[in-house]
C-alpha positions in Angstrom: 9.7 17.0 8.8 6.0 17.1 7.9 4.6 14.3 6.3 1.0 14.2 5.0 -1.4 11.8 2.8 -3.2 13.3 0.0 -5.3 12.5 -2.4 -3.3 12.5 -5.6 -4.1 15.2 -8.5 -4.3 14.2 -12.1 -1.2 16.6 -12.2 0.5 14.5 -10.1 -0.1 11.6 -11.7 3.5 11.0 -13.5 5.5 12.0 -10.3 3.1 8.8 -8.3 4.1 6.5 -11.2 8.0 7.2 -11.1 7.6 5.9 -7.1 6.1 2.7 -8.9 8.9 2.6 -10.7 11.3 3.1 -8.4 9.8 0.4 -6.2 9.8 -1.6 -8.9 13.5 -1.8 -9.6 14.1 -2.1 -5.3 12.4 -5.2 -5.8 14.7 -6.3 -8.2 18.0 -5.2 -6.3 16.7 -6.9 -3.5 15.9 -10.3 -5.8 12.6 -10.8 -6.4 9.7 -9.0 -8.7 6.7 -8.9 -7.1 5.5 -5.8 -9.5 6.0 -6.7 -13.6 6.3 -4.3 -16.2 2.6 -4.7 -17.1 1.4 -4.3 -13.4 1.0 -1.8 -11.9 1.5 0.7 -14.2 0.7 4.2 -15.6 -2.6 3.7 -16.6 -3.1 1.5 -13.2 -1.9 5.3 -11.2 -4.4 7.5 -13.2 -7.4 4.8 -13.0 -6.4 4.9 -8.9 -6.2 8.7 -9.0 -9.5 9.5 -11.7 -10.9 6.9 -8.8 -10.0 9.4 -5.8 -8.0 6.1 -4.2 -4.8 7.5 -5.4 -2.5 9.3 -2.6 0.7 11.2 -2.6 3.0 10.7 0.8 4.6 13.8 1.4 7.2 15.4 3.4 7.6 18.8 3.7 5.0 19.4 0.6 7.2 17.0 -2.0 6.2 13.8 -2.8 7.9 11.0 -1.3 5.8 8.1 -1.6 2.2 6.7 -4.0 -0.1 4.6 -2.5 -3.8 3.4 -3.0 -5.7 3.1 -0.2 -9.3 2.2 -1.5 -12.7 2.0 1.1 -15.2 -0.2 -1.1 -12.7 -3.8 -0.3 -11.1 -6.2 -2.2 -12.8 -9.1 -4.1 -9.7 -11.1 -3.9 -10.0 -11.1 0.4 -13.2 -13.0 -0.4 -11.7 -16.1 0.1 -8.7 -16.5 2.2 -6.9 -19.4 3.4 -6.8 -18.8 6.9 -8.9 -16.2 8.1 -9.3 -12.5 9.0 -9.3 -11.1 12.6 -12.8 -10.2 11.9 -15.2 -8.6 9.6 -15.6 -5.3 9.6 -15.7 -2.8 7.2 -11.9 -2.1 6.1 -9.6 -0.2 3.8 -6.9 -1.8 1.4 -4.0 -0.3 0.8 -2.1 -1.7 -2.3 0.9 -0.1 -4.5 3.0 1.1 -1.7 6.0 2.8 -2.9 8.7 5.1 -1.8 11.1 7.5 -3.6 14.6 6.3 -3.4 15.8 9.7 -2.2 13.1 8.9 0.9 14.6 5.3 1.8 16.0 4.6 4.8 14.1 7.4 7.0 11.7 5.4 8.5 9.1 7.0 6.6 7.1 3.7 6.1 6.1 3.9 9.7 5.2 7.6 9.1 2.7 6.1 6.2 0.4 4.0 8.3 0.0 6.1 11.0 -1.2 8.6 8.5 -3.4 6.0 6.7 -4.7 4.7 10.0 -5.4 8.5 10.5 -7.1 8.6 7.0 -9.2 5.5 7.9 -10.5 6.2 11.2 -11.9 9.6 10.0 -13.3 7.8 7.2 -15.3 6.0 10.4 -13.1 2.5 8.7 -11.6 1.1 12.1 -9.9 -1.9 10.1 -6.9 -2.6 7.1 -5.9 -5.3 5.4 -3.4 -6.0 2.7 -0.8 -8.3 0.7 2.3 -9.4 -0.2 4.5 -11.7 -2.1 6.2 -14.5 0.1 9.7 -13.0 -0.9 9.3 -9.8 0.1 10.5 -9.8 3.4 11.1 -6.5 3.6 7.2 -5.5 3.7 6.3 -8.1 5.7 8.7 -6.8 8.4 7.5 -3.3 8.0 3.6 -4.5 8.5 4.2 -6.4 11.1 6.6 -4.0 12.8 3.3 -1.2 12.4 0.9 -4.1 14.6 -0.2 -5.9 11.4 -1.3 -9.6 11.8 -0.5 -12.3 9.0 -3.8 -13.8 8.5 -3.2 -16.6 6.1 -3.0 -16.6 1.8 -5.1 -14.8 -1.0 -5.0 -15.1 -4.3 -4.3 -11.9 -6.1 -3.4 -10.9 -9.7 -2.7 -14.8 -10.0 -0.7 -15.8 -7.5 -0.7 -16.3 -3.6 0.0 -13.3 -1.4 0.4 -13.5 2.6 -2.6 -11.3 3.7 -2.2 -9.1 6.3 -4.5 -7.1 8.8 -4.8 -4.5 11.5 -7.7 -3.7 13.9 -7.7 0.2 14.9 -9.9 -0.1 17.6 
């Protein structure tokens, strides 16, 4: 199985969206909706992709999984209650999402160590991210890929539990 992070094509753009979608609707079966029906959503996938933050997971040349995973920071890590492991420059990956065909193969882990890849030739030796309290599921994913839960951020309106992971 070959699995590899590219940047999304405009052409590619609806296929990224149904993972959204799909991700979407695993939140629900699983009890909670940290994604809404206005967020994030088509036009959310093309501004990520015209952007050149937009990235299709594959395995073996399909598309698997959409993320964004975006160099220039996040103003909502500004202000955190708690704190960071430090301050470096960093990437943010937000809008994770996997095929349901793709569930269940460990493929998450796959992901990062393909992001981490992405970032450290990008010369970016540091990630952070979010996610809602009740998603346990992602939360157990980061910290089983060496993430550390740094404290709270506000983001889209609400309090997330931010993550982060030093690659050096």
């Amino acid at each position: 199985m070959l699995c590899t992070l590219e940047l999304a094509m405009a052409c590619e753009v609806e296929q990224c969206y149904q993972m959204i979608e799909e991700g979407k609707q695993f939140q629900r079966e699983q009890g909670f909706e940290q994604w809404t029906e206005d967020y994030p959503n088509l036009d959310t996938i093309r501004s990520d992709v015209a952007a050149g933050i937009g990235y299709a997971f594959k395995v073996d040349g399909a598309i698997a999984g959409y993320l964004c995973l975006d160099f220039s920071g996040e103003p909502a890590y500004d202000q955190i209650e708690g704190a960071w492991s430090v301050e470096l420059p960093y990437a943010v990956v937000h809008r994770m999402a996997f095929s349901q065909k793709y569930r269940g193969m460990g493929l998450t882990s796959a992901a990062f160590a393909q992001i981490e890849q992405c970032c450290r030739g990008k010369g970016v030796p540091y990630i952070r991210m979010d996610t809602d309290f009740p998603n346990k599921r992602m939360q157990h994913i980061m910290e089983k890929n060496g993430f550390r839960q740094c404290g709270v951020i506000v983001f889209q309106g609400s309090g997330k539990l931010a993550y982060d992971k030093l690659l050096i």
